[in-house]
C-alpha positions as CSV (number, residue, x, y, z in Angstrom):
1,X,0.0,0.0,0.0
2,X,2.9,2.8,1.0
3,X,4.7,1.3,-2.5
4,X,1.9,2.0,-4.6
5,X,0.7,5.1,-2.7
6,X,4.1,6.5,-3.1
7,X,4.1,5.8,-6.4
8,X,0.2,7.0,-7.5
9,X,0.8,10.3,-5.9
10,X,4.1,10.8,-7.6
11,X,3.2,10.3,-10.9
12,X,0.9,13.2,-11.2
13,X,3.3,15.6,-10.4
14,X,5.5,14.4,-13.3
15,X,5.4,16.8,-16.3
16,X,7.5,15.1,-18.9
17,X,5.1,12.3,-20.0
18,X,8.0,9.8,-20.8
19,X,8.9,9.8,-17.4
20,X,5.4,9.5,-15.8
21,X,5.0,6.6,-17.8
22,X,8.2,4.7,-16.6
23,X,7.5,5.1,-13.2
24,X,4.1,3.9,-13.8
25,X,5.7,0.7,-15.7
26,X,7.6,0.5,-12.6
27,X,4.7,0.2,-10.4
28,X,3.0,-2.3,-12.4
29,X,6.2,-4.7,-12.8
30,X,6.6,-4.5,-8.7
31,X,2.7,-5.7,-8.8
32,X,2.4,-8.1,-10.9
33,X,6.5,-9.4,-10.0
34,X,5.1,-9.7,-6.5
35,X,1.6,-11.6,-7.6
36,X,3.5,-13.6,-9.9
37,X,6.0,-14.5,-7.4
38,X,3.6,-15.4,-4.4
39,X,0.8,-17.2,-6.8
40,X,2.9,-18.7,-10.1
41,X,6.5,-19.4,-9.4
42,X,5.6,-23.3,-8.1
43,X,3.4,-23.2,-11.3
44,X,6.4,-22.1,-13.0
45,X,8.9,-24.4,-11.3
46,X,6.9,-27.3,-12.4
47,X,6.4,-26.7,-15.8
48,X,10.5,-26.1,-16.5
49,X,11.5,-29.7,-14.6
50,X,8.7,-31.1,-17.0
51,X,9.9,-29.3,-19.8
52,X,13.5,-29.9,-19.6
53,X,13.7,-33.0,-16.4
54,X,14.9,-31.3,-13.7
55,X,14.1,-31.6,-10.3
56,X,13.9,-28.6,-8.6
57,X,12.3,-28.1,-5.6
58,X,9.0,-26.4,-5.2
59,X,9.1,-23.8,-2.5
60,X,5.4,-24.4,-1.3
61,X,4.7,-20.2,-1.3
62,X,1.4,-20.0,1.3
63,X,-1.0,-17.2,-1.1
64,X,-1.5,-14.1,0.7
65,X,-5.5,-13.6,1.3
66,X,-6.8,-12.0,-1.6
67,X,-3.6,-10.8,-3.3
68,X,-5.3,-11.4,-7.0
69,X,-7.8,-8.5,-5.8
70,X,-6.2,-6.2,-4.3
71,X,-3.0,-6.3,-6.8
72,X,-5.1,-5.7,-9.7
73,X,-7.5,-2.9,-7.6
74,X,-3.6,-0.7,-7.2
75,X,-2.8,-1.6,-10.6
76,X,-5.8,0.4,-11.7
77,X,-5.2,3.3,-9.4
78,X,-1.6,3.5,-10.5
79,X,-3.3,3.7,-14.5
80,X,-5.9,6.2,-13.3
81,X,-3.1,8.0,-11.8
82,X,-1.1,8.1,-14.7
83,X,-4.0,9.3,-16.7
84,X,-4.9,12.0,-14.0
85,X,-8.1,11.0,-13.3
86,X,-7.7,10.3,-9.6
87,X,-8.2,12.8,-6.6
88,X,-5.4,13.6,-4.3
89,X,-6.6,11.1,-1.7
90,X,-4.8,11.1,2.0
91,X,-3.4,8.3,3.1
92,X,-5.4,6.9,5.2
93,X,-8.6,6.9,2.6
94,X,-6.3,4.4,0.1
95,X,-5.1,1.9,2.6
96,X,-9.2,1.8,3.5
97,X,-9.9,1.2,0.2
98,X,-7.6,-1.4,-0.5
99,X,-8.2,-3.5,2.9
100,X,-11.8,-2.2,3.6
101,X,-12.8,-6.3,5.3
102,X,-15.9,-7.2,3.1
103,X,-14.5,-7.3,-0.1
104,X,-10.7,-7.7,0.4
105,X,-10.5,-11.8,0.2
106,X,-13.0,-12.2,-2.4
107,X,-14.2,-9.5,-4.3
108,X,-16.1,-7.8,-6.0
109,X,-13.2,-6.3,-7.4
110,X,-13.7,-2.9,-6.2
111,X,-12.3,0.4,-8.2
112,X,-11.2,3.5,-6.4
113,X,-14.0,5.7,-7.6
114,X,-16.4,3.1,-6.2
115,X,-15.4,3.7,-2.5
116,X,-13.2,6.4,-1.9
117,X,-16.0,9.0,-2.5
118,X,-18.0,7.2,0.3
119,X,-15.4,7.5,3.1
120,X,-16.5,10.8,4.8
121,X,-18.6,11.8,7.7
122,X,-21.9,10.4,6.6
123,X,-20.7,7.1,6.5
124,X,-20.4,7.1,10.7
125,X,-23.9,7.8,11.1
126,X,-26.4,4.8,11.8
127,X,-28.6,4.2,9.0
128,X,-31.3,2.1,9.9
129,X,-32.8,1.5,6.1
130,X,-28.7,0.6,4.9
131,X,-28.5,-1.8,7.8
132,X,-31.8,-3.7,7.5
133,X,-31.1,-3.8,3.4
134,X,-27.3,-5.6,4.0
135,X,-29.0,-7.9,6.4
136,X,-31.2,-9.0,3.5
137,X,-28.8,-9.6,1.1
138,X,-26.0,-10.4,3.5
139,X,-28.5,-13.3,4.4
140,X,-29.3,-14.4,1.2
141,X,-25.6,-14.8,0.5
142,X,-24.9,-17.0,3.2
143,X,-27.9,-18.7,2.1
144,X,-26.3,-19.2,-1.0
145,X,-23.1,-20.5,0.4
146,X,-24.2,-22.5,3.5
147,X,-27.2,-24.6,2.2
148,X,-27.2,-24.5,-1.4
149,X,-23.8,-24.3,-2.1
150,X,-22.1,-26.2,0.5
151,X,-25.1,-29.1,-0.3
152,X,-23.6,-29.3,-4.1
153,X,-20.3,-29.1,-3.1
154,X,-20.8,-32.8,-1.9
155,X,-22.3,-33.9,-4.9
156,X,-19.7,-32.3,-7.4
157,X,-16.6,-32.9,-5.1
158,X,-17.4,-37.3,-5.2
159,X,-17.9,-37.2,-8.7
160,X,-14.5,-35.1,-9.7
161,X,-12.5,-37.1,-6.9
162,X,-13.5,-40.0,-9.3
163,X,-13.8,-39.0,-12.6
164,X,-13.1,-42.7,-14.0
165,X,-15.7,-44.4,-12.2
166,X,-19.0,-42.4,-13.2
167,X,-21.2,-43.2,-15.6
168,X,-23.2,-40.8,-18.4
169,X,-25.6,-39.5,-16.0
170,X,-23.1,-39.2,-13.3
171,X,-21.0,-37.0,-14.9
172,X,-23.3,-34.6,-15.9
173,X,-24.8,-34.5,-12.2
174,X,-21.4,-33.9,-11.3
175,X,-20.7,-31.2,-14.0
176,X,-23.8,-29.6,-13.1
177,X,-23.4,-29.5,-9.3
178,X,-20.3,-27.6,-9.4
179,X,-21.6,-25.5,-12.2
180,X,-24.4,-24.7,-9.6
181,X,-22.2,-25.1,-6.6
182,X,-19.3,-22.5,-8.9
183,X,-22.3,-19.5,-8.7
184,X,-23.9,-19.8,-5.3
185,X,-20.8,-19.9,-3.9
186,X,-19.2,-16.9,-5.2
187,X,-22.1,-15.0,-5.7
188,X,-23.3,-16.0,-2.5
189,X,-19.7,-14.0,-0.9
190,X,-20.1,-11.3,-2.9
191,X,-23.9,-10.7,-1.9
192,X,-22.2,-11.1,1.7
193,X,-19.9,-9.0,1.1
194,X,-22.2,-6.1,-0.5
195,X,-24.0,-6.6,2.2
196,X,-21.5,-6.2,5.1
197,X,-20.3,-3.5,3.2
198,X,-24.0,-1.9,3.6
199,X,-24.0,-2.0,7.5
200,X,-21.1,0.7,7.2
201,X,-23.0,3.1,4.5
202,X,-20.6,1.9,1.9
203,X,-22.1,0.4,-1.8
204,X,-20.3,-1.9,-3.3
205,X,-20.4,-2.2,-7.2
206,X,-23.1,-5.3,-8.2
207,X,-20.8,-8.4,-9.0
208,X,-23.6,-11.0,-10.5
209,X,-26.7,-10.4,-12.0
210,X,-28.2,-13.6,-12.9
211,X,-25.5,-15.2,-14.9
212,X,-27.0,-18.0,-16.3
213,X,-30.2,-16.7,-17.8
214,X,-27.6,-15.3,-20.5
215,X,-28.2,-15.8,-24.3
216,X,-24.3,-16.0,-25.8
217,X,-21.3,-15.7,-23.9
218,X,-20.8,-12.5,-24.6
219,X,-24.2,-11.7,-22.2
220,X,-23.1,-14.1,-19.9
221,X,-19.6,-12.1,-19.0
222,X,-21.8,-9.0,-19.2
223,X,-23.5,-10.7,-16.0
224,X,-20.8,-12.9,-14.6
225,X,-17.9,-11.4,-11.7
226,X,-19.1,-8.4,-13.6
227,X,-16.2,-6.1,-12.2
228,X,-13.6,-8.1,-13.4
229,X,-14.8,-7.9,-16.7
230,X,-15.4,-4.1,-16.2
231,X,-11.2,-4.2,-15.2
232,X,-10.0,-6.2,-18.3
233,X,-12.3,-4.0,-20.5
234,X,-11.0,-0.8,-19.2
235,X,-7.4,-1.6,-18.4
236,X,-6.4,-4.2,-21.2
237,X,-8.6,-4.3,-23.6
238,X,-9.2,-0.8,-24.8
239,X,-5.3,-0.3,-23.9
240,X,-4.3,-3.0,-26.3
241,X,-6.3,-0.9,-29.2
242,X,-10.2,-2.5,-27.9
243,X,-12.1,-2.7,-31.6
244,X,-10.2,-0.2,-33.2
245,X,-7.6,-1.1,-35.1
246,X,-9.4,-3.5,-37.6
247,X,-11.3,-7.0,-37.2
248,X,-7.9,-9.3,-36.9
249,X,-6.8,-7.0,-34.2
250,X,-10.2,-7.4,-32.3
251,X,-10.0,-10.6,-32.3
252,X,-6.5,-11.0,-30.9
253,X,-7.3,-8.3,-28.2
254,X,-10.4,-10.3,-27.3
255,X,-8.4,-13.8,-26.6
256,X,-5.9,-12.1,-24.8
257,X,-8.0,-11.0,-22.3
258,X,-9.6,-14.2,-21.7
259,X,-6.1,-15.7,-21.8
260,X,-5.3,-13.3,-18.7
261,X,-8.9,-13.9,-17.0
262,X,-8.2,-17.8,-17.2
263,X,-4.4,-17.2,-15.8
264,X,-5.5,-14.8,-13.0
265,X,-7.9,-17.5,-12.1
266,X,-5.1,-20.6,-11.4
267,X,-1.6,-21.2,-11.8
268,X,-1.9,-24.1,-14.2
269,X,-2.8,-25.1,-17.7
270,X,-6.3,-25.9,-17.4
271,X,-7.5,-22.6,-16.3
272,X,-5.3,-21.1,-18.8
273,X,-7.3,-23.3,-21.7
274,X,-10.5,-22.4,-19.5
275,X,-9.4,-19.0,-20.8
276,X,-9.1,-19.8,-24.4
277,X,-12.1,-21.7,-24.9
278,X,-13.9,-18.3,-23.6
279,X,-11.9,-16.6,-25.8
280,X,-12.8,-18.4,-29.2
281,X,-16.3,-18.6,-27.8
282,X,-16.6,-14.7,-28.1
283,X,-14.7,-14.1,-31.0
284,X,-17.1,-16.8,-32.4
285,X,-20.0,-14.7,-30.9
286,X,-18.6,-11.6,-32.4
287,X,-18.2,-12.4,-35.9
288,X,-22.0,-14.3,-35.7
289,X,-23.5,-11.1,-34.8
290,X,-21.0,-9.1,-37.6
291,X,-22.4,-11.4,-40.3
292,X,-26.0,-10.9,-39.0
293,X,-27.1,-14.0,-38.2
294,X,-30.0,-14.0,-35.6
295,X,-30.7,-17.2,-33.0
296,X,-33.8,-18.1,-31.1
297,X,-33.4,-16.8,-27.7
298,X,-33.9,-20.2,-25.9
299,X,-31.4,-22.1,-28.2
300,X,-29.2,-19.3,-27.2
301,X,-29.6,-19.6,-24.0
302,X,-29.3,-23.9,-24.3
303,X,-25.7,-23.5,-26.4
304,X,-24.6,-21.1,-23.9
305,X,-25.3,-23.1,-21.1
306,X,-24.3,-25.6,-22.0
307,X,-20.8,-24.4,-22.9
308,X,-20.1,-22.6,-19.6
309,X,-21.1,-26.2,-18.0
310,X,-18.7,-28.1,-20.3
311,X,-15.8,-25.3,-19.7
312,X,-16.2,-25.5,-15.8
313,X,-14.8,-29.1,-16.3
314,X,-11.4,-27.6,-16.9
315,X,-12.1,-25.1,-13.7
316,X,-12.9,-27.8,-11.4
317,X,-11.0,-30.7,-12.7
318,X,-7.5,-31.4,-11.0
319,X,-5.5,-32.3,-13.7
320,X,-6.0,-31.8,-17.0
321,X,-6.6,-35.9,-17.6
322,X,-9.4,-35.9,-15.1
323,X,-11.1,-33.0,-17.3
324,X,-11.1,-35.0,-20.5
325,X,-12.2,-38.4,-18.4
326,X,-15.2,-36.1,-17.3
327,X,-16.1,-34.7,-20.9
328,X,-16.1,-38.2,-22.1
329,X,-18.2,-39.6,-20.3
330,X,-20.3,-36.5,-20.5
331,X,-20.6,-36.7,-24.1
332,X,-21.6,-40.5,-24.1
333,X,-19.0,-42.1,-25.7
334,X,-18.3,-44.9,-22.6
335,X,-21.9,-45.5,-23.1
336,X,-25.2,-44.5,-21.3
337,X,-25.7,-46.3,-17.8
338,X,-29.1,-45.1,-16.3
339,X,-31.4,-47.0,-13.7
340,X,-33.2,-50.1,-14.0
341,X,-36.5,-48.5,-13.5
342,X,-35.6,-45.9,-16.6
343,X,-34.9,-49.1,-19.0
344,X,-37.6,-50.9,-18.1
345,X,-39.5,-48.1,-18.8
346,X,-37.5,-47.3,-22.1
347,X,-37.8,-50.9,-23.1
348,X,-34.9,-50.8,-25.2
349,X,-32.0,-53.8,-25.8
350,X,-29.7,-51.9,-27.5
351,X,-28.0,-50.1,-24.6
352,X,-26.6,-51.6,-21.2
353,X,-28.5,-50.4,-18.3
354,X,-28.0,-50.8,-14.5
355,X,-28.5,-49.6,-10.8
356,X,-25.0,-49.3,-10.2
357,X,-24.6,-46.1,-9.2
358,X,-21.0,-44.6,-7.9
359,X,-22.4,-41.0,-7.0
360,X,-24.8,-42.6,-4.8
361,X,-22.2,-44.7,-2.9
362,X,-19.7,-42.1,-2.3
363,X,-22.4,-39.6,-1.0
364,X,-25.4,-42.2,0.3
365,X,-27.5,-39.7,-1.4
366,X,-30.0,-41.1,-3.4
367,X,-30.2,-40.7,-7.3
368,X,-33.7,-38.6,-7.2
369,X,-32.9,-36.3,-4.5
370,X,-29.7,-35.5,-6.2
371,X,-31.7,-34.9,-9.8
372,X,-34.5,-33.1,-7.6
373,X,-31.7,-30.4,-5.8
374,X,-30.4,-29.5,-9.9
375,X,-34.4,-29.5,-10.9
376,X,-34.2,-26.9,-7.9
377,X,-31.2,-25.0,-8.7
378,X,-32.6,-24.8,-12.4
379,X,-36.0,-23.2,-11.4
380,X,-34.2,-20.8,-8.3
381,X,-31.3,-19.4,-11.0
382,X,-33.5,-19.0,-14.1
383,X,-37.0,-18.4,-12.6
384,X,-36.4,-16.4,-9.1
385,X,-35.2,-12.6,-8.7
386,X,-31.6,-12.3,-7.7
387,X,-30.7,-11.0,-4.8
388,X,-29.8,-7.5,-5.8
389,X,-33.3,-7.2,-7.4
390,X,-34.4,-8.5,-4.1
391,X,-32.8,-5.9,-1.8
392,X,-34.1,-3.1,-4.0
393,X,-38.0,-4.3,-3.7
394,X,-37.2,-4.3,0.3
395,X,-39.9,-2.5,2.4
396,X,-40.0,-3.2,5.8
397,X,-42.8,-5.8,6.8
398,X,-43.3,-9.0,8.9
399,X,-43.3,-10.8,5.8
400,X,-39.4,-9.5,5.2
401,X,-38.8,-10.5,9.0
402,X,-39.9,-13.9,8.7
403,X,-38.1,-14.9,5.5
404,X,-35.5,-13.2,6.4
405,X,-35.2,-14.5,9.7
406,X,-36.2,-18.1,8.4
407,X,-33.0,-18.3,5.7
408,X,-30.8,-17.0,8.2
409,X,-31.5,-19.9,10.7
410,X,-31.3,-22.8,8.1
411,X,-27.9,-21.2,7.2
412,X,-26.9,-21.7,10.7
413,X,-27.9,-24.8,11.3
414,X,-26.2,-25.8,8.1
415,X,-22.9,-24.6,9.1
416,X,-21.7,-27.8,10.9
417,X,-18.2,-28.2,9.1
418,X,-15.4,-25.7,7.8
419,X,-16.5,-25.0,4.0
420,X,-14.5,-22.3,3.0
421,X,-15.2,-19.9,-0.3
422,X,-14.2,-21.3,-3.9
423,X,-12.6,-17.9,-4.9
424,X,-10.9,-18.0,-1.7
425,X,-8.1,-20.7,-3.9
426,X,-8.2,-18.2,-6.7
């Protein structure tokens, strides 16, 4: 924080351009040396004794808490710096901003302008309204993360522990889980922290809004950890010449930033090709909609789905071999294995069925009640209000109390073992 303080206020007072703009290379190499030091050098370390049989030692670097946030929330104050757009904040208001408790592990990804404003006297006064609003959607994230998530967590986790031993249906109740278990999770810390942010006056920017109700992927990272887009758009993408400097330029600008998003997710190989495949995806998107093609909404919405749930393999899976066992089976080709009762009902000879469920073994879960829970996480993501459209219908009433008070119990009586946050390994 003194480092980059030092450095943002500085580089204002510069008047020779060239020089500003070395100091603020400076800035940026000591942030992203210091992230790539902490977070990839094991990654990197591996990949040269595979690449030319050595055996160095891995140093086993523990992550500082939320370094991936709060290295690239100075990077943009350094740029906004450079560009003299920032105020001549004391002290004491930056190191806030950049460790301010709700959103400092996790995001939402915060920028200056978002929070810096807010820091004044009116902040220290009680405000009844803010406080019964965070509680809301404070609630409804841990909600989110103590029953619903923490519940698929357990379905997802058995199924890519074994990714050899499922069978068709298996896999995909596996892929789903953690596709459903990926969102409430993470959207469930950043309602938290939105909302813990609220009980001190302070508005935090709106990190999710209903992801996957989007119709191409280009909608979906319009809704999805929405201020990380916001950051690659505003300090990669439209640096590295955005849309205009021609279509092939585009294009390259557009996979890069996906290439980053994928690498700032995970050191290792299958977040970076997580990254990619969004990246094709969107060019893919783009030069649809250039040629004018038009798609019915819900096939949109099925393709796109679908895609993000088949990409997530790579997220979740630990190694790369486990990720193609799971997309695999996904895509049927080790055959279709469903229940008895399903092929007696079928009637068919042509394909092997039986009862022999893994899934079921691992969790003592049975088959319908884990098909019921996605039915459930189907109808809650792409039927039900968010909870930022939530908070904003909020009027005080008994009816608010009770469900209020009725989520936050079963999220406390849910909370009988350590779970911690997904995005708390990223």
């Amino acid at each position: 924080m003194i480092m980059n303080y030092s450095i943002g206020s500085n580089i204002g007072r510069i008047k020779e351009k060239k020089n500003a703009k070395l100091l603020l290379s400076f800035g940026i190499f000591l942030n992203v040396s210091a992230l790539g030091y902490y977070k990839y050098f094991d990654f990197f370390i591996s990949n040269v004794n595979g690449l030319i049989h050595t055996d160095f030692p891995l140093l086993d670097i523990a992550l500082p808490l939320g370094i991936s946030f709060f290295t690239f929330q100075q990077i943009a104050y350094l740029v906004d710096a450079y560009r003299q757009d920032t105020e001549k904040y004391k002290f004491w208001k930056y190191a806030l901003f950049v460790t301010f408790f709700p959103h400092l592990i996790a995001g939402p990804l915060v920028h200056h302008k978002d929070v810096m404003p807010q820091f004044s006297m009116k902040t220290k006064r009680i405000n009844v309204e803010n406080i019964a609003k965070g509680f809301i959607i404070f609630t409804i994230g841990l909600f989110k993360k103590a029953v619903i998530a923490d519940t698929l967590a357990i379905w997802a986790s058995a199924g890519f522990n074994a990714p050899d031993q499922l069978t068709f249906l298996e896999a995909w109740i596996a892929s789903l889980s953690y596709t459903f278990q990926l969102y409430f999770d993470f959207s469930g810390y950043s309602d938290m922290a939105i909302g813990a942010a609220l009980f001190f006056n302070i508005k935090l920017p709106i990190n999710f809004n209903s992801p996957y109700k989007a119709v191409n992927i280009q909608d979906f990272w319009k809704r999805w950890h929405m201020t990380l887009t916001r950051f690659l758009t505003y300090y990669l993408y439209i640096p590295l010449g955005g849309n205009r400097k021609g279509t092939a330029r585009t294009y390259v600008n557009i996979f890069i930033i996906f290439f980053v998003s994928g690498l700032w997710h995970g050191a290792g190989w299958t977040f970076v090709f997580w990254g990619g495949l969004h990246g094709v995806a969107s060019i893919v998107n783009r030069l649809w909609q250039q040629l004018g093609f038009r798609m019915n909404k819900f096939l949109g919405w099925l393709i796109t789905f679908l895609f993000v749930n088949s990409t997530w393999v790579f997220f979740r899976a630990k190694t790369w071999d486990d990720a193609i066992r799971m997309l695999t089976t996904m895509s049927g080709v080790n055959g279709f294995v469903l229940p008895d009762y399903v092929s007696r009902w079928m009637q068919s000879n042509d394909v092997v069925f039986t009862s022999d469920f893994h899934l079921v073994t691992m969790t003592n879960i049975p088959l319908e009640w884990m098909l019921f829970g996605l039915v459930l996480a189907f109808i809650v993501v792409l039927f039900f209000r968010n909870s930022i459209q939530l908070g904003e219908m909020f009027v005080p009433s008994w009816k608010w109390a009770v469900y209020v008070s009725l989520l936050f119990l079963l999220s406390i009586f849910s909370m009988s073992k350590v779970s911690e946050f997904l995005y708390f390994n990223f």
